[in-house]
N, C-alpha and C positions, 0 to 999 in steps of 0.2 A: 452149532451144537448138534450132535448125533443124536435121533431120536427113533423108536420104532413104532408100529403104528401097524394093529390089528382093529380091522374092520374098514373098507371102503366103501360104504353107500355116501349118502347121499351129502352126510356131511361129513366121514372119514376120510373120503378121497379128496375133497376140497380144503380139508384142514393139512393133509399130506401135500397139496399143491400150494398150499401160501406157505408153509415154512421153506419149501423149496425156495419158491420167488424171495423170500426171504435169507438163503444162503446156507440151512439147515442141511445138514445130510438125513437122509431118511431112507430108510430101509420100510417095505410094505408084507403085510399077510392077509390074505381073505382066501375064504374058502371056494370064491369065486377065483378060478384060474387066468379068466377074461381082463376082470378088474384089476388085479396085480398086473397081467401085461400092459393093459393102457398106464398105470401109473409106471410101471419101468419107461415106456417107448417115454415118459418128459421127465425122467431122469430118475427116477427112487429106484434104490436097488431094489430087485424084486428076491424073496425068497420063498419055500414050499411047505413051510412048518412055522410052528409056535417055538420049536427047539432050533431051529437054525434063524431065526429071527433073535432070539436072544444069541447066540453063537457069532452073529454079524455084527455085532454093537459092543463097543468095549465098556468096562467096569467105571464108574458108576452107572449102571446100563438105564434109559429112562424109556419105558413105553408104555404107549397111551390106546388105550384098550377105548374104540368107540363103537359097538355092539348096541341094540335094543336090552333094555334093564330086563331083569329075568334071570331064566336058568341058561340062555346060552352066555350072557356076562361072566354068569358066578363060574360055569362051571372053565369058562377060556382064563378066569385069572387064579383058578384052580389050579390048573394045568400049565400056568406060566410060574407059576409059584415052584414049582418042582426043579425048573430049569434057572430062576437065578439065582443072585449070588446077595452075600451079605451087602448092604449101602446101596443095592439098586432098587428102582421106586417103580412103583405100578398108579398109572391115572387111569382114571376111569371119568373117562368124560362124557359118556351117554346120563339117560334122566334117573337114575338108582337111586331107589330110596334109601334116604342117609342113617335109617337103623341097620341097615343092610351094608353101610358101608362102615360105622364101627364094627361092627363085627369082624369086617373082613381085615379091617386094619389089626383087630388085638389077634389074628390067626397069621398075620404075615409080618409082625411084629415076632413074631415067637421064632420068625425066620431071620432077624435083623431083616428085614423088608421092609421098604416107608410105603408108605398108599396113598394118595391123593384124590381127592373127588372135586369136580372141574363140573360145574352148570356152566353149562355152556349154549350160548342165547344166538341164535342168526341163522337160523335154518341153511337153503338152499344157498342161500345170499353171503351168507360167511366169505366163500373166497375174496370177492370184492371190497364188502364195505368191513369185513372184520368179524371175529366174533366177542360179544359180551361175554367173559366170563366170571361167576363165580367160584373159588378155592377155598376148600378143606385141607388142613395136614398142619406139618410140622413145620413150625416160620425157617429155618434151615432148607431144609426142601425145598417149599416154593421159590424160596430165594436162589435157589442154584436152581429151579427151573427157569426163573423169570425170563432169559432168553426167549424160548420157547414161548410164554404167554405173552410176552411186549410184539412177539411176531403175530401171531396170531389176531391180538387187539385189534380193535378199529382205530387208535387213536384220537386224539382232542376232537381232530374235524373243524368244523366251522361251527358248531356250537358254542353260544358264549358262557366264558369262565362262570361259576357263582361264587357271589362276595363269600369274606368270612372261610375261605378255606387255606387260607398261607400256611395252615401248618398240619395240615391234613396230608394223609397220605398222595403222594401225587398221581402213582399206578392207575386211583378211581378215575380221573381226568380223563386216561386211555382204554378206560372201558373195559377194567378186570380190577379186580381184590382180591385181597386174599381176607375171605372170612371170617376164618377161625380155627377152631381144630376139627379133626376128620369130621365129616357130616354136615359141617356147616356151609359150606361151599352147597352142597345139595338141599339141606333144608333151603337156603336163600333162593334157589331156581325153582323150588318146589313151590313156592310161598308167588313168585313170580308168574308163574305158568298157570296159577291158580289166581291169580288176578287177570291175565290174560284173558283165562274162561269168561271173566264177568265182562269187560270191556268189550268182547267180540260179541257176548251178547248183548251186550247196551246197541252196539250197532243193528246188528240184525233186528232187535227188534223196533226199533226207530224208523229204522228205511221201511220196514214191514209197515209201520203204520202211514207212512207216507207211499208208499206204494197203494193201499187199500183207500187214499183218498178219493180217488175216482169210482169206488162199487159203486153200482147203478140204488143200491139200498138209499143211499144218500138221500137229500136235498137235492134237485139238482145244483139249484146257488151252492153251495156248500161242497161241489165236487171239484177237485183240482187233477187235473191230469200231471203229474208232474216229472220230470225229466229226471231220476235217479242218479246217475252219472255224471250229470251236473249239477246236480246237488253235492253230492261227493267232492266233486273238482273245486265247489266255491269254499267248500268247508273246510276245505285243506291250507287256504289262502285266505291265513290272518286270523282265522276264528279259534275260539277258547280249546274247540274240542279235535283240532289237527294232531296225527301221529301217524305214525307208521303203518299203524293197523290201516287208519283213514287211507292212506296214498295207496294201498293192494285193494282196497274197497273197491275205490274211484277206477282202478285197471281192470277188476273183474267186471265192474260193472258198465264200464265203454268198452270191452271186450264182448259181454254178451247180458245186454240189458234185462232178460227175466232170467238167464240163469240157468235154463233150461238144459246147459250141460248137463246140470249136477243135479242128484236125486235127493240133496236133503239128509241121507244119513251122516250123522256125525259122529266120529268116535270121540272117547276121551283117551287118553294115550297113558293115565295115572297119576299124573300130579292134579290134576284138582281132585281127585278123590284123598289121597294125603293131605291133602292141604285142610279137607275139612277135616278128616280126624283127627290132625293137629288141634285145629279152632275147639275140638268138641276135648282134647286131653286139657288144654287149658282154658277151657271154659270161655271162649271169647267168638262173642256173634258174627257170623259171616254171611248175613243172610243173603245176599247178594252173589257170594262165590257159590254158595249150598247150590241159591236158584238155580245158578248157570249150570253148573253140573247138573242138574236134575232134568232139566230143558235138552240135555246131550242124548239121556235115558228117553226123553219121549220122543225125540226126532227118529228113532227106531221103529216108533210105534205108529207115527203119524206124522207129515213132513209138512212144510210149509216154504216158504218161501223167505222168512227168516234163517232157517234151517238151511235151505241152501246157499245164503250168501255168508252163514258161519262154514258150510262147508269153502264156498271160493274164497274166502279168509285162508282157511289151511291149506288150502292149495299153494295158494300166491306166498307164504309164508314158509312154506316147511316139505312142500312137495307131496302134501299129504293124501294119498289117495282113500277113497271113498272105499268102506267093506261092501259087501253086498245087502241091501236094502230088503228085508220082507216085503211084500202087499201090503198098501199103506196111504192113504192120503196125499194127494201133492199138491196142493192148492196155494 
């Protein structure tokens, strides 16, 4: 399938490289001139514009807009809006908030324009093991996408089946759906991302209090020096609380046991801040997700050592670099 594909960081260019491997024709745009050459030299056509990008892709045109949410999204699928043509779709696979994406859908409707919004789940990692996604839009749509998302997918894997689903959709198995209609594809990664918050804080602050077993304040009977990293490793193997999260834990932390790369500031990137005002439009307690976000707010303020292994969390996960840290605690 021909697809076009504005924006290459971190995980636009690696989405442009599995559809390839995949057998996908794809044409590339960034405003990075570097980054478009590296994805021509392994095969994507390279072009110099948003208008010769559509120009390169015949009718029904599909391109997948993967940008930071905001005003350079809105204002790139503004600007691609001018240039196509009736029946061709615009995805927007970065984190958009999904009021933000009906809206954009009932403005490119008025164009015969379909929109799709695509949560899309696998950071850095995506090329290899796939990306999870969730899908907003038109069941027509995704379905003449579907090429495109089955490539993408990570596939069944070696995870086993669960009972009770013979007549469920099969797509979930391969780790993408389709939602619902516009915005749900992104409310669902919103709601995601915002659980995320809470689990990466369950971690950090657990290894934190196992890390603090040894303060000289103690007992001394009562003081455990304990090995972090191997803690991690056994937890990963067999226990209730193994995942994903856990296995990037376990590497930052047999990489560099205090941490001390990392300064502890963490950002939040938007979705757990939706997520709670979601919880708070329809009234339902989150007290757990609020926490975590609120804990992101004080790592600004004063850092800890929890705080840094939620930053080597985002690292190990998403590539996510650290902003610059004020004067502040690091203990």
């Amino acid at each position: 399938m021909e697809i076009g594909i504005v924006g290459l960081g971190r995980m636009g260019g690696n989405i442009a490289r599995r559809l390839m491997r995949g057998g996908h024709e794809v044409s590339v745009f960034d405003k990075n001139p570097d980054a478009v050459k590296t994805l021509a030299g392994e095969g994507a056509k390279p072009v110099a514009s948003l208008q010769k990008l559509v120009a390169a892709l015949k009718a029904p045109r599909a391109l997948w807009v993967m940008l930071p949410s905001g005003a350079i999204t809105e204002n790139t699928i503004k600007e691609l809006s001018g240039y196509l043509g009736a029946d061709d779709t615009v995805i927007d696979g970065g984190n958009t908030f999904y009021k933000d994406d009906v809206r954009r859908a009932g403005e490119l409707k008025a164009k015969d324009i379909h929109y799709v919004d695509v949560g899309t789940s696998g950071g850095i990692w995506g090329l290899e093991r796939g990306y999870c996604m969730m899908i907003g839009g038109e069941k027509f749509v995704v379905d003449r996408l579907d090429p495109i998302f089955s490539t993408l997918a990570p596939g069944p894997g070696t995870i086993p089946k669960t009972k009770e689903r013979q007549d469920r959709d099969p797509r979930v198995e391969n780790g993408y759906m389709h939602a619902g209609p516009v915005g749900a594809g992104h409310f669902v990664k919103m709601v995601h991302n915002g659980i995320e918050y809470g689990l990466m804080q369950a971690y950090a602050e657990g290894f934190h209090i196992l890390r603090s077993r040894s303060d000289d304040g103690l007992p001394e009977g009562h003081r455990y020096d304990l090995d972090l990293a191997d803690v991690a490793e056994v937890w990963r193997r067999g226990s209730v609380i193994t995942s994903w999260l856990l296995d990037l834990t376990s590497m930052a932390l047999a990489e560099h046991g205090d941490l001390d790369n990392f300064s502890g500031y963490v950002e939040d990137s938007g979705e757990g801040r939706w997520t709670v005002e979601a919880a708070i439009e329809e009234a339902v307690p989150a007290n757990v997700l609020s926490a975590a976000l609120y804990e992101r707010f004080h790592s600004r303020l004063e850092r800890s050592f929890a705080d840094r292994l939620l930053s080597a969390m985002r690292s190990k996960f998403g590539g996510h670099v650290e902003g610059r840290p004020p004067a502040g605690n690091k203990s």
